[in-house]
C-alpha positions in Angstrom: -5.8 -17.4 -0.9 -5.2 -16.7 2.5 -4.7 -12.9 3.5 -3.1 -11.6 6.3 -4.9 -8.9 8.4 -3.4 -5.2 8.2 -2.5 -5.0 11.5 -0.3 -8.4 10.7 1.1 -6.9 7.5 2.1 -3.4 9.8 3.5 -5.0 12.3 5.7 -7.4 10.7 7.3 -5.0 7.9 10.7 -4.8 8.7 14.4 -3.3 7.3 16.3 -5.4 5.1 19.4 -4.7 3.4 20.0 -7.7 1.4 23.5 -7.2 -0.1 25.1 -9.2 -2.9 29.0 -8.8 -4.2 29.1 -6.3 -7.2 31.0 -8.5 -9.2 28.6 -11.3 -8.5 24.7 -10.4 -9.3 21.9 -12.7 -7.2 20.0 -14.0 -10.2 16.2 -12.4 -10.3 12.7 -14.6 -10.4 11.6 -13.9 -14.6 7.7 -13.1 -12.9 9.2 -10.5 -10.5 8.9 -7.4 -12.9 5.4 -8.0 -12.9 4.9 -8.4 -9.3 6.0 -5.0 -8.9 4.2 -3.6 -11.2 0.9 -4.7 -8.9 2.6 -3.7 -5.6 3.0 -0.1 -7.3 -0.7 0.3 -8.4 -1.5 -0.9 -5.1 0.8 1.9 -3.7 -0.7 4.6 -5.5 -4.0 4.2 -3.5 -2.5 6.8 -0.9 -4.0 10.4 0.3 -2.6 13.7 -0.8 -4.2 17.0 -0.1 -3.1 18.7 -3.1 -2.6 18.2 -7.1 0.5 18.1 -8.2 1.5 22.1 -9.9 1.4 22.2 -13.8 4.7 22.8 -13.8 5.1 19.2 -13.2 2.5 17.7 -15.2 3.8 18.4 -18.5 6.0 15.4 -19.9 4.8 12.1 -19.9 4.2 11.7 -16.8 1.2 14.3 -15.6 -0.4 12.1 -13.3 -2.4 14.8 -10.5 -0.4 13.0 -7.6 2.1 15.0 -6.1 5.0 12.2 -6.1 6.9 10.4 -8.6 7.9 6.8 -9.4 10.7 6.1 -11.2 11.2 1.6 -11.6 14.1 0.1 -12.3 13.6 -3.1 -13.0 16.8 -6.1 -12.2 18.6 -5.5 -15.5 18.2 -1.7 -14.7 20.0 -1.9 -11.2 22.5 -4.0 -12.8 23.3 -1.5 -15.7 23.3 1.3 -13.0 25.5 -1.0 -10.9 27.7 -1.0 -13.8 27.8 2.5 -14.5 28.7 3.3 -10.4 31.8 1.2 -11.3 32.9 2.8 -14.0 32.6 5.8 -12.4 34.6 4.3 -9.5 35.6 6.4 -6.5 32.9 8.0 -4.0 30.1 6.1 -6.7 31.2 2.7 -4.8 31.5 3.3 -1.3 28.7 2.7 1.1 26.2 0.1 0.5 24.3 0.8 -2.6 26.2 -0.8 -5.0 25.8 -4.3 -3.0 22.1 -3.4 -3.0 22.0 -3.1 -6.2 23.9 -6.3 -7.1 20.5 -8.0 -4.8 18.1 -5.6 -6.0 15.0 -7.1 -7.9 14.0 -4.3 -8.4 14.6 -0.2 -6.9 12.0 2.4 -7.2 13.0 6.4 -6.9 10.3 8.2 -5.2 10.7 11.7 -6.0 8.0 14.7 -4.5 6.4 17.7 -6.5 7.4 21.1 -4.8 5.1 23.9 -5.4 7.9 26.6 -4.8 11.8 27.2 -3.4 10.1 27.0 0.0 10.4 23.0 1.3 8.8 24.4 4.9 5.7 25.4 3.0 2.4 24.2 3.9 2.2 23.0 0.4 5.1 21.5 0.1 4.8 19.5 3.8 1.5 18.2 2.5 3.3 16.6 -0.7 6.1 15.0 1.3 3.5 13.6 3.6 1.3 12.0 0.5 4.5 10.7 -1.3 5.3 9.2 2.1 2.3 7.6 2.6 2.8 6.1 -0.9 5.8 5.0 0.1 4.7 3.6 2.8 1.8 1.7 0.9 4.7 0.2 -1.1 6.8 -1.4 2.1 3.4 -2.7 3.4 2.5 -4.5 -0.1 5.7 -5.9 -0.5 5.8 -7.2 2.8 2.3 -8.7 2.1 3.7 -10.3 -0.9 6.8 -11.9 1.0 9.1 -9.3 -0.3 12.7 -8.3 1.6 12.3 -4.6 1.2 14.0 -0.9 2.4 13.6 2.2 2.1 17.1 3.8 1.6 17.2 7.8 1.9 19.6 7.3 -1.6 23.1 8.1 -0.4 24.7 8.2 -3.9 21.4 7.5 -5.8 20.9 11.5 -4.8 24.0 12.5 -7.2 23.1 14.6 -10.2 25.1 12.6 -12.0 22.5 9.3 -11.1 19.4 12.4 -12.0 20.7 12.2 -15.1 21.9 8.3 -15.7 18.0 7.4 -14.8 16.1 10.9 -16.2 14.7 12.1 -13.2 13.8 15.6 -13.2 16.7 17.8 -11.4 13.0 19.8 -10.3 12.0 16.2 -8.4 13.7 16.1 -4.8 14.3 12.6 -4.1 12.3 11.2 -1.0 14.3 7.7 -0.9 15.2 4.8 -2.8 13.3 1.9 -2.2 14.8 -1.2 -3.1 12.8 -4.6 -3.3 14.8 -7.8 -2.8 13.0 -11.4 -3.9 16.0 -13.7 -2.9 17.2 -12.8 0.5 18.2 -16.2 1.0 21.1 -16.0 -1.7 22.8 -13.1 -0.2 25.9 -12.9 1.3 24.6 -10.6 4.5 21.3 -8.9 5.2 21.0 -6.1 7.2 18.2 -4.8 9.7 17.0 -1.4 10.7 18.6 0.2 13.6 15.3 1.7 14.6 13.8 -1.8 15.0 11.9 -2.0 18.5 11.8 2.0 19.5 8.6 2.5 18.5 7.4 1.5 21.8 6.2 2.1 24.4 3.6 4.1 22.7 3.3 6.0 25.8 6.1 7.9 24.8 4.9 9.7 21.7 1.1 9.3 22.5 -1.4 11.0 24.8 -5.0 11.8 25.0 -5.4 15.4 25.1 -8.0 16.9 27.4 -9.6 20.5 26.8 -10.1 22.5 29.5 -12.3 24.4 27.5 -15.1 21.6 27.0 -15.4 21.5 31.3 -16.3 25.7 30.7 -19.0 25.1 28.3 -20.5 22.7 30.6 -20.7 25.1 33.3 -22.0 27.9 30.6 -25.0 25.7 30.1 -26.5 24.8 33.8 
């Protein structure tokens, strides 16, 4: 089978909100679960600086990383879906509940604080290696041909949603990512706003030069 390079895979990820009517589902490939599931072992093969504290390694999930994956497969988005109209009011506005009505699959990716203090060295490191995991995801699914985003939650955040999917109220969310495997059935699809402002990289690059090395050369003649 023919792979494309990383470089390809990088530079052609891109944001899509595929969005489907709530009262309407987009029907879901049967093989997708499983899909998934290999995109999120790949995905776990990111770096993290720390272990995760024992204070969050003590339930069934006590894996060392310090991030969290919480899957919800397509009859889990549509039960949620569900539950977000019952609930009615600020639940439905905004565009998660039409994601979720396209969804093939969302996955919650929560970080592991170490203490109250989110500006912590600790702490930054953790919401860098559950990033990078998150970022491993996007990049698998686009390799895969899979319409994905990474959402920062609006209403997925809720307490009320913590406790609908049993998420940990100890677990910050770091975004919803939401994995689409019929684009073409939906009603509208939606790209990043960011798309393109990554360049020139001249504006956020620059080799550094250190005065310092230009003494020690003189030090030595």
């Amino acid at each position: 089978m023919h792979r494309e390079s990383i470089e390809t895979i990088i530079r052609s990820r891109a944001t899509q909100k595929v969005l489907a009517d709530p009262a309407q589902p987009l029907p879901v490939p049967p093989d997708f679960a499983p899909r998934v599931a290999e995109m999120i072992a790949v995905a776990g093969h990111a770096p993290f600086h720390r272990e995760a504290a024992a204070a969050h390694r003590g339930g069934a999930l006590d894996g060392a990383v310090p991030w969290r994956f919480y899957l919800l497969d397509a009859a889990a988005c549509r039960a949620s879906l569900q539950q977000l109209q019952r609930w009615g009011g600020r639940f439905m506005r905004g565009k998660i509940p039409r994601m979720l009505a396209a969804a093939g699959a969302l996955v919650q990716v929560t970080w592991l604080p170490d203490n109250e203090d989110w500006g912590s060295l600790p702490n930054l490191e953790h919401v860098a290696a559950a990033a990078a995991a998150t970022q491993n995801l996007l990049l698998t699914a686009t390799e895969h041909g899979v319409a994905n985003y990474w959402s920062s939650g609006g209403v997925l955040r809720e307490p009320e949603l913590y406790r609908l999917l049993g998420i940990p109220a100890a677990e910050p969310l770091l975004g919803s990512v939401f994995l689409f495997p019929s684009p073409e059935l939906a009603q509208e699809i939606g790209s990043g706003k960011n798309r393109g402002k990554n360049e020139p990289v001249s504006g956020w690059s620059r080799w550094v030069q250190v005065a310092g090395d230009r003494h020690a050369e003189a030090d030595s003649t």
